[in-house]
C-alpha positions in Angstrom: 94.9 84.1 113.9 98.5 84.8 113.6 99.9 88.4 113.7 100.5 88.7 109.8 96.6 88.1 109.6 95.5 90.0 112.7 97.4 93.3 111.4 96.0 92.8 108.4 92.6 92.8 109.3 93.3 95.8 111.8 94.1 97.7 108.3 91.2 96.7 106.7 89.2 97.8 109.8 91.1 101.2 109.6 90.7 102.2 105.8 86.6 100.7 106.1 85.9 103.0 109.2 87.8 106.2 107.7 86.0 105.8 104.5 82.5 105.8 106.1 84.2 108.2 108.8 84.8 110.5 105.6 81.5 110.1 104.2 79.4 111.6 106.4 81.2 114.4 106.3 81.9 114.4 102.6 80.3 113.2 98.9 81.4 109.7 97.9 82.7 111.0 94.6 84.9 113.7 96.1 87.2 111.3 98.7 90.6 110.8 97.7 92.4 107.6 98.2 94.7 109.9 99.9 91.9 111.2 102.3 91.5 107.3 103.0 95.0 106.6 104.4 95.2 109.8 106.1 92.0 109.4 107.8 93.4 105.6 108.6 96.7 106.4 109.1 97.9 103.7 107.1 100.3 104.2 104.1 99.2 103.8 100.3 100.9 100.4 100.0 98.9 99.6 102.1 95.8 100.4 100.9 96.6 99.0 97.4 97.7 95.6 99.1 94.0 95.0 100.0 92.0 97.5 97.5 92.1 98.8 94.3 89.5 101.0 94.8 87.1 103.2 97.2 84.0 100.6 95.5 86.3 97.7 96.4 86.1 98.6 100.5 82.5 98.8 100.4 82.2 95.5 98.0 85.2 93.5 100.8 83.0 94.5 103.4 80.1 93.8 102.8 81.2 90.3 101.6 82.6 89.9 104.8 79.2 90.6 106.6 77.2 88.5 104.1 79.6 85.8 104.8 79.5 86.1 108.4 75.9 86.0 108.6 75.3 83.3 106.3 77.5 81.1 108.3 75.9 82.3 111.7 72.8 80.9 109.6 74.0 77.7 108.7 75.3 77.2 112.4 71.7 77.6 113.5 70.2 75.8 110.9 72.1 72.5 111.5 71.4 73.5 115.3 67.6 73.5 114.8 67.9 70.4 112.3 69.5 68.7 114.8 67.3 69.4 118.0 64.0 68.5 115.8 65.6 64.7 115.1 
């Protein structure tokens, strides 16, 4: 992972956990994309470099997780495939 990448998913890490961060504290509908940044102390350009939306955090990340666990799967899949043969 080079640094461009690894800063960039540092970011994404940032604005994800101030959003949820915010949320237990405050209703969804009321959190500013300002409140966001602050919270993740990252800048606004930023924030619309990887989002263009509070939804679009939760949408990325979850993705992300779906994508990482169906992988994981797969791994184990062709693991078990292969151990049966």
């Amino acid at each position: 992972m080079g640094r461009k990448s690894a800063s960039h998913e540092l970011v994404k890490e940032c604005i994800y956990t101030a959003l949820m961060d915010l949320m237990e504290k405050e209703d969804y509908d009321k959190i500013t994309i300002t409140d966001i940044t602050n919270r993740a102390g990252v800048s606004r350009m930023s924030y619309y470099r990887l989002y263009q939306s509070k939804d679009d955090i939760i949408e990325t990340h979850l993705i992300e997780v779906f994508e990482e666990m169906h992988g994981s799967l797969t791994v184990e899949h062709r693991k078990n495939h292969l151990q049966a043969a």
